[in-house]
N, C-alpha and C positions, 0 to 999 in steps of 0.2 A: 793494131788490127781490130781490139774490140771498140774503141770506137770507131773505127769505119764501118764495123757493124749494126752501131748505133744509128749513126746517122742514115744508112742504106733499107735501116726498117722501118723508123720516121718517116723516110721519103716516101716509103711504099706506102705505107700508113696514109698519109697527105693525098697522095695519085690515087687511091683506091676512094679517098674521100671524096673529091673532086666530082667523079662520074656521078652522076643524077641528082647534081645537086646539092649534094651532101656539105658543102664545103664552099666556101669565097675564099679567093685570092686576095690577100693584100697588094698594098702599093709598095712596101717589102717584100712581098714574096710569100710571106709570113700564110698558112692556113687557117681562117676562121673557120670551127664547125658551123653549117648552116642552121645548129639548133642546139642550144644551150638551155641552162639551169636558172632562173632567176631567183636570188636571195632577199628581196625585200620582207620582212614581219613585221614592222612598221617602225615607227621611232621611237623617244624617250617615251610620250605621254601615248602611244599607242598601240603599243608592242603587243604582236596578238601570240608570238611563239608560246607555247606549254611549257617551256623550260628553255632559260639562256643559259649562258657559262659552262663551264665544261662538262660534257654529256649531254648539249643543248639540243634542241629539237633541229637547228640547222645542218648541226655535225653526222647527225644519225642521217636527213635528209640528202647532204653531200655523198657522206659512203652510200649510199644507197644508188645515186645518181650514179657514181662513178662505177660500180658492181655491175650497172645495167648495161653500160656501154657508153654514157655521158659523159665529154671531154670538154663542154666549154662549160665554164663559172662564170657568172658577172657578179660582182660582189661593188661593193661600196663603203667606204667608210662612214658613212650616214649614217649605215643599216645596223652599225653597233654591233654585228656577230663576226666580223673577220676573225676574229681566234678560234670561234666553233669552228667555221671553214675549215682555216686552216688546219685544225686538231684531222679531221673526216680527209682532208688530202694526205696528210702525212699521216693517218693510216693506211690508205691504200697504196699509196708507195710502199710504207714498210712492209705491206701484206703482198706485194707482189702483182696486185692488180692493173694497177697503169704504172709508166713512168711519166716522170715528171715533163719530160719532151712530148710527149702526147696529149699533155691539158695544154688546152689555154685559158689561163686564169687573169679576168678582165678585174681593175678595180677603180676608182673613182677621186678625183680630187674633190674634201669636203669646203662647202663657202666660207668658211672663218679662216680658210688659208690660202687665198687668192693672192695676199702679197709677196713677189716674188721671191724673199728668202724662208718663204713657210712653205714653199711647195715641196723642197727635196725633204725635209722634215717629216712633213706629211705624209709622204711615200715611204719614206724609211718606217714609219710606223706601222702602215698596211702592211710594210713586208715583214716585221718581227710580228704583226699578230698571225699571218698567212703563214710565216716560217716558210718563209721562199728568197731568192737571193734576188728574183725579178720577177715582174709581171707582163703579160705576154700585151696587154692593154689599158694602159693608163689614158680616163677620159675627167674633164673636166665635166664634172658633172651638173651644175646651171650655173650661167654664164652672171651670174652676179654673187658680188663678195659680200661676206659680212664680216662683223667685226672679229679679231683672235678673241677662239677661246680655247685657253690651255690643255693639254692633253692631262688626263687624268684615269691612271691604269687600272684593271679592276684585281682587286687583293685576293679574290680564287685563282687566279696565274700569276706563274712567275716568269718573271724577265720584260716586265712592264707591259708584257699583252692585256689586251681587251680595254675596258672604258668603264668607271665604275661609275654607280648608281646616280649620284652626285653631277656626272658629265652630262652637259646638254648643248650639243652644238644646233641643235634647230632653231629654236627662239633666242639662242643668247641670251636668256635672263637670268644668269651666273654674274655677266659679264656688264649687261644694261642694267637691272633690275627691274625687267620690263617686260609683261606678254606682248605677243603681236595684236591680240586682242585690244590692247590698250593703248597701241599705237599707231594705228592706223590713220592713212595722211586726213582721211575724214573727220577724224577724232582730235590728233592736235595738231593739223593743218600746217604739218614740216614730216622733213622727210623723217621715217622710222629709223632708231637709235642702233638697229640692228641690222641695215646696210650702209658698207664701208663706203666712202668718196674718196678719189682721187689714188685710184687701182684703173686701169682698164683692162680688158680680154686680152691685148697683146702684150702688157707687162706679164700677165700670168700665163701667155704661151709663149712664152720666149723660154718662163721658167720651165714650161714643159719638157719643152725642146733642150733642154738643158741634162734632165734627168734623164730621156732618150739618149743621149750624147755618151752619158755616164755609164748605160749598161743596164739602170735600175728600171725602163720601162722599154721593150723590144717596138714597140709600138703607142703613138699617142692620137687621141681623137679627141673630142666632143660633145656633150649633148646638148637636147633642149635650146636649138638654133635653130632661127628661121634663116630663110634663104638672104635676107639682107645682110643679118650679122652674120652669116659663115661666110657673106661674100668678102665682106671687109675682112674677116681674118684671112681670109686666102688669099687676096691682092696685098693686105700690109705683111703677108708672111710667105712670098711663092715658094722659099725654097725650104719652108716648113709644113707643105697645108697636112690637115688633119687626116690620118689612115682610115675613120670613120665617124660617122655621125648616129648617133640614137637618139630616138626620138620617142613618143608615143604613136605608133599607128594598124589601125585593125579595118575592117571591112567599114568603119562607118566614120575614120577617118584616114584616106588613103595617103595622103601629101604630097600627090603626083607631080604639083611643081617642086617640092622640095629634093623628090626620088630624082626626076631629070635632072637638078642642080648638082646631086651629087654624083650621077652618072657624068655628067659634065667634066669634074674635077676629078675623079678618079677615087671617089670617096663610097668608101661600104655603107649603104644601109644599115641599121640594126634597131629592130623594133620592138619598142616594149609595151606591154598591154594589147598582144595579138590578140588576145580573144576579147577584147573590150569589157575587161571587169577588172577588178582589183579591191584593191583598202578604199577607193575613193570611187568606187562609183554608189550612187544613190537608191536604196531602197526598191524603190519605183522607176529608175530609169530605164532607159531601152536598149539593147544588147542583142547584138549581132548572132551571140550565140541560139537566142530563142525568136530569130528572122526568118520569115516561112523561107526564102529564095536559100539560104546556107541549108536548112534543114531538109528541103529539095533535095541539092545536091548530097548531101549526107548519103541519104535512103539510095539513089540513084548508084550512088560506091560503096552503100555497105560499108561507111566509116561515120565518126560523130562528126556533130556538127565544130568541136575544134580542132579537129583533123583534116576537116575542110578548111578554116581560117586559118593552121598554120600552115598546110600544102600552098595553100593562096598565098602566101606572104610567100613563101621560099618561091615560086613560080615567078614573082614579079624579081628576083632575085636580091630579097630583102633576107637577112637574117635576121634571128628574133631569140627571145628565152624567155619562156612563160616559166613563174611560178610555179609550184604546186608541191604537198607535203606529199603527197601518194602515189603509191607506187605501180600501181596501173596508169594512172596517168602519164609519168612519166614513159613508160611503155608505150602507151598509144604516142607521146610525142617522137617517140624514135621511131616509128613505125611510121610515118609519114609520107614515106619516100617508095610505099608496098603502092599508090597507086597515083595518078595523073589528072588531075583537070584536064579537061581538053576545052575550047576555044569558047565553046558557047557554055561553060560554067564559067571560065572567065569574062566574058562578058555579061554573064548575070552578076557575077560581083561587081564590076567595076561598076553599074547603077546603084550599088547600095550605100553610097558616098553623101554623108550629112557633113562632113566637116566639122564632126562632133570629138570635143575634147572629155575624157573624164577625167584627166589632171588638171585642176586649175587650181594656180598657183597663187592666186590672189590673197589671200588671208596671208599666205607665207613672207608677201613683199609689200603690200600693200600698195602693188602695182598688178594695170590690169597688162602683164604679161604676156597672150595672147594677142593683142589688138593689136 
């Protein structure tokens, strides 16, 4: 009986989430919050957290999320803090404030384990640093491999959590003895040492689909795909296509062909870099958040200018998870839902469309990935 009353408060939980937006329906069934947590600090060579490892600045961030009312994570094994995560979830479990049925904790396949007997490996790892027995979304996270480099735990936990000082899965130059600096196709005119050949997208979604099969992922998706490559992986896989797609998109780059594709297939939006800034935008670039037309609408609703960008995103019925260490912020991001665009503020957005990228990934592959 008490699980039936588990499950009867979940549901309600979900149905309650649904109404105004709050929430996307999977191709499972499964409930995405419409607004989530983003964990990126950067990488090995530019980790901007205040403190990693335990007691890290992500962990205090997590609890903090989750205290306020925040149910969705995206995490990634990239991002080198899954053990913080996890530490700040398995607080608030133990502390009573969520249960573990009411997160959904997103995490990522890293590129150095795109070959198919690296992926469940992979994910077993995420899930001993997360301390969780499954992830509610496991997405490949760019659809190109590079070569294996060894997992390597960090010595402040036990039971082989986290990634020590030494581990570097970005460049590979553990594994090469090579920056990407140094090898780019300009520089010695062959492909860079640190992407793998002879892997394709559907060897490592087949492996996906494997680990869904198993229990270890309730759900599997995607990123960082144009509409050509998610079309070949949905035609070479109908009766696997991906539960979602993330991408980068804010007000000044919307990817209205990409949004209809995956409205097409039955695939969730989910946008990263809604308010078009990050680790990677430029000094002097241009951003959406300081665009007379957003800051209009701001004043007009008595809300900020990215309370307007993420309303805008959840309107077009994209889900998204903006960063941010603070806890007003985070507040104002749950609070999104206190008021409405109406028709002629969406149509002042949809003209603020440059088809402007601030992730490019070109240094990382030494390919112009975008084109």
């Amino acid at each position: 009986s008490s699980l039936v009353v588990l499950h009867l408060s979940v549901f309600w939980f979900c149905m309650q989430a649904l109404r105004g937006g709050r929430a996307f329906r999977l191709r499972s069934g499964d409930t995405l919050p419409a607004i989530g947590l983003g964990t990126f600090t950067g990488t090995r060579h530019t980790q901007k957290a205040a403190k990693t490892g335990p007691g890290g600045t992500m962990e205090q961030c997590v609890t903090k999320w989750i205290q306020l009312g925040g149910r969705m994570i995206d995490c990634a094994q990239n991002y080198l803090n899954e053990a913080e995560i996890g530490d700040g979830i398995t607080r608030c479990i133990r502390e009573g404030t969520t249960k573990r049925e009411e997160l959904f904790i997103s995490s990522k396949l890293n590129n150095p384990y795109h070959e198919p007997d690296k992926v469940r490996p992979a994910l077993e790892k995420t899930l001993v640093d997360l301390g969780l027995d499954y992830v509610d979304m496991y997405l490949i996270h760019w659809p190109v491999a590079f070569v294996n480099v060894p997992f390597e735990a960090d010595h402040r936990y036990s039971c082989g959590r986290g990634f020590a000082e030494s581990y570097e899965p970005d460049q590979c130059s553990g594994v090469t003895g090579k920056l990407w600096s140094e090898t780019h196709w300009e520089t010695m005119g062959e492909m860079p040492p640190h992407l793998m050949t002879g892997i394709t997208i559907h060897d490592t979604w087949r492996a996906m689909a494997e680990v869904h099969s198993l229990g270890l992922a309730k759900n599997i998706g995607v990123c960082n795909m144009n509409v050509q490559l998610l079309h070949e992986l949905c035609a070479g896989n109908p009766n696997n296509k991906p539960s979602l797609l993330q991408c980068e998109s804010h007000p000044y780059l919307q990817q209205e062909g990409l949004l209809k594709y995956c409205r097409m297939q039955g695939i969730q939006f989910q946008a990263y870099s809604p308010l078009g800034y990050g680790e990677f935008k430029g000094d002097k670039e241009i951003s959406p958040m300081l665009d007379e037309v957003v800051r209009e609408i701001a004043a007009k609703h008595a809300m900020s200018p990215a309370q307007v960008c993420l309303r805008w995103t959840n309107q077009r019925g994209v889900a998204t998870m903006p960063f941010t260490l603070k806890d007003s912020e985070m507040r104002e991001n749950l609070s999104i839902f206190d008021f409405t665009l109406d028709g002629d503020d969406m149509d002042l957005m949809r003209g603020l469309d440059l088809g402007h990228h601030y992730l490019r990934p070109e240094d990382w592959y030494g390919l112009p990935y975008w084109s």
